[in-house]
C-alpha positions in Angstrom: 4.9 -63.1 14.4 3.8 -62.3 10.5 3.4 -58.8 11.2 3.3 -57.2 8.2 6.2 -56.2 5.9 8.5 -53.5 7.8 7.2 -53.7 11.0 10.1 -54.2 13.7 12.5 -51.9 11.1 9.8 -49.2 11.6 9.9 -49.1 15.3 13.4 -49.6 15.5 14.0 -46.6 12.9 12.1 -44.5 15.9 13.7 -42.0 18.5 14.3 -43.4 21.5 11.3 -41.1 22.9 8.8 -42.3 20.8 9.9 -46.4 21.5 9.4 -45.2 24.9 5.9 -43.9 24.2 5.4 -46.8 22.1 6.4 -49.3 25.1 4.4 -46.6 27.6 0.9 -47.1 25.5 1.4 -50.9 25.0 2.0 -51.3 29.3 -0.7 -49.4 30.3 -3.2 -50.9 27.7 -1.9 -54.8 29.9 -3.0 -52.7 32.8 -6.4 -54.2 32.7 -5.2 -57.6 32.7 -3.2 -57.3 36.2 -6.5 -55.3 37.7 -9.0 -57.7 37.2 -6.6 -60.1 38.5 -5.9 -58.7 41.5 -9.5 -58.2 42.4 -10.5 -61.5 41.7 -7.8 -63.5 43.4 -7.2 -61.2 45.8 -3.4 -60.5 44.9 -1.6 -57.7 44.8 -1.9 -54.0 44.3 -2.7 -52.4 41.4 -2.5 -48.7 42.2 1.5 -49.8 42.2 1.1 -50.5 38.3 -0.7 -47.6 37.9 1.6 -45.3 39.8 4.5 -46.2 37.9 2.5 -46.2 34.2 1.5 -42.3 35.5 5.4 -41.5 36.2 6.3 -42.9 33.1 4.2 -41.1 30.8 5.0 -37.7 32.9 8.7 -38.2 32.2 8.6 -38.3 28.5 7.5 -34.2 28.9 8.7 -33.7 32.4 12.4 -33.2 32.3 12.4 -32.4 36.2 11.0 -35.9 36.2 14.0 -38.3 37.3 12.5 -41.9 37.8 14.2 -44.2 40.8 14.2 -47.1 38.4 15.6 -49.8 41.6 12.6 -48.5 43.9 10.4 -49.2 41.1 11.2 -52.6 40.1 11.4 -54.0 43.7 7.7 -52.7 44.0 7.1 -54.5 41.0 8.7 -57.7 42.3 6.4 -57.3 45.3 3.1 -57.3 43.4 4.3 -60.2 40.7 2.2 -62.9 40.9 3.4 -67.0 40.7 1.6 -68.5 38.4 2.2 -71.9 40.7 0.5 -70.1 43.3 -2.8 -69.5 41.5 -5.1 -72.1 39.7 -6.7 -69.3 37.2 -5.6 -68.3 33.6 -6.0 -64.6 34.5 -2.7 -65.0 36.3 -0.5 -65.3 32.9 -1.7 -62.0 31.5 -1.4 -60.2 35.2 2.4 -61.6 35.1 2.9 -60.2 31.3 1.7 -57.0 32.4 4.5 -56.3 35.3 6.8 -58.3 33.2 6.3 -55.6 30.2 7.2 -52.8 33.0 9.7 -54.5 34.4 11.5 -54.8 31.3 10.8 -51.2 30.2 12.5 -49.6 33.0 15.3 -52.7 32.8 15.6 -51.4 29.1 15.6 -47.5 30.3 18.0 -48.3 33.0 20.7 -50.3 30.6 19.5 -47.7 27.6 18.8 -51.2 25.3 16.5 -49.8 22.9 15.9 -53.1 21.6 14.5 -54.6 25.1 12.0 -51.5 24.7 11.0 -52.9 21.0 10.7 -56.7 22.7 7.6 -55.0 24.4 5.8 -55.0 21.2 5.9 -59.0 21.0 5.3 -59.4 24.4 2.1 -57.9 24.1 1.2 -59.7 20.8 2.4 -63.0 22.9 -0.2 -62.3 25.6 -2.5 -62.2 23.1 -1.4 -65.5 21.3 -1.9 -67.6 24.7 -4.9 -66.2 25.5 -6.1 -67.5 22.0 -4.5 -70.8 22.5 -5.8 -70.9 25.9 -9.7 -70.5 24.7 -8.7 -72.4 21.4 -11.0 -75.9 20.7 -9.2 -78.8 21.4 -7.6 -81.3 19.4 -6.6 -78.9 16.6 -3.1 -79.5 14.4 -0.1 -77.2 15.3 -1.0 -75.7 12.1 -4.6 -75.4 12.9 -3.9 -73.6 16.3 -1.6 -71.5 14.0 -4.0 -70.4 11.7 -6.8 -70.2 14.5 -4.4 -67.9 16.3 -3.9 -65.5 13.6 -7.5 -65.4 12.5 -8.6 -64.5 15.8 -10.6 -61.2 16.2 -8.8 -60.4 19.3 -5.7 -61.3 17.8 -6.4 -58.9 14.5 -7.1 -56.0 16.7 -4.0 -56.7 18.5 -2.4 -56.3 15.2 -4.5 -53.0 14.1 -3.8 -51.3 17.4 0.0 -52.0 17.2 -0.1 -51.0 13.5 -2.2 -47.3 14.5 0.0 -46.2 17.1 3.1 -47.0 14.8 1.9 -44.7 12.7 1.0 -42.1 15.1 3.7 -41.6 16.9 5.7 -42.0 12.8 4.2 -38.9 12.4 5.0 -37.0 15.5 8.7 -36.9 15.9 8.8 -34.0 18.2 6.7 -35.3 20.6 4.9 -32.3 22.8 3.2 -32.5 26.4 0.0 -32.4 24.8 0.3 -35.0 21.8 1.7 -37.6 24.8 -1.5 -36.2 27.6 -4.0 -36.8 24.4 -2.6 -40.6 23.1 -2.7 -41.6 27.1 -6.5 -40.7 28.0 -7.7 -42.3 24.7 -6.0 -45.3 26.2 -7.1 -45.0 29.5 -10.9 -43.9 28.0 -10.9 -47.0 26.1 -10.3 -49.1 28.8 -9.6 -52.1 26.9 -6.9 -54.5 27.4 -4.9 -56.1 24.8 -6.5 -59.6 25.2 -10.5 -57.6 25.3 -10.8 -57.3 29.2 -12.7 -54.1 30.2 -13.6 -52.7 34.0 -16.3 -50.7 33.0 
């Protein structure tokens, strides 16, 4: 990914609370993607997703917070969906989404801060295949390239990932109420990474 200069080494140079946030705010804006599958296809149970995304927030104020990271992931594992098993796209970003929690509470569990980063280009990799998955046939390697990057959905993939950076650069004592605030803007805009919305 050509994301501009300085990227990764900015999100790497972060605490290990704010990657956290930065993987929490990433997750919960993939939520969309997993609900809209599991009403269409019938799959699955979102409120699990949810659940989790609300415990994990919570525990980057909530000391008293301790998370049961096995229970969590075998929930997970119950409500991933097999792509085999389904004949609609919507089931590639539905996996990404539980694969992105998955990993985060892998990464919290083995304290592999860099796992928490690989969130980041997951997302931006659910974006990509969306693109190349509405993309016009019959374009070069190159073309598909270029028509990936130019994408609208792709740029404010970019931009988003780029605003919380900074953000969260800015707040490196993160409080209750910075963390309460960034969460129900998220949850208010009700967008997912790849443009789906419930509203």
């Amino acid at each position: 990914m050509n994301v501009k200069a300085g990227f990764f080494k900015r999100l790497k140079a972060l605490s290990l609370p704010q990657k956290k946030l930065f993987a929490i705010a990433l997750c919960q804006r993939m939520l969309p993607n997993y609900q809209l599958f599991s009403d269409v296809c019938q799959f699955g149970n979102p409120a699990v997703l949810d659940t989790l995304l609300q415990l994990l927030w919570q525990s980057l104020y909530d000391n008293k917070l301790k998370l049961n990271i096995e229970l969590q992931l075998a929930k997970l594992e119950e409500n991933t969906p097999e792509p085999e098993n389904f004949d609609v796209y919507g089931v590639y970003p539905a996996l990404d989404a539980v694969v992105a929690l998955s990993s985060l509470l892998g990464a919290l569990e083995s304290k592999i801060e860099d796992d928490i980063i690989n969130i980041s280009k997951l997302s931006s990799s659910t974006v990509a295949n969306y693109i190349e998955a509405i993309a016009p046939e019959a374009l070069t390697e190159q073309q598909l390239e270029d028509f990936v990057f130019a994408h609208e959905v792709m740029q404010e993939e970019r931009e988003l990932q780029e605003s919380l950076l900074a953000i969260i650069e800015e707040q490196p004592q993160l409080n209750a109420e910075f963390i309460k605030e960034l969460r129900k803007e998220i949850v208010a805009a009700g967008v997912s990474n790849i443009g789906i919305t419930l509203n």
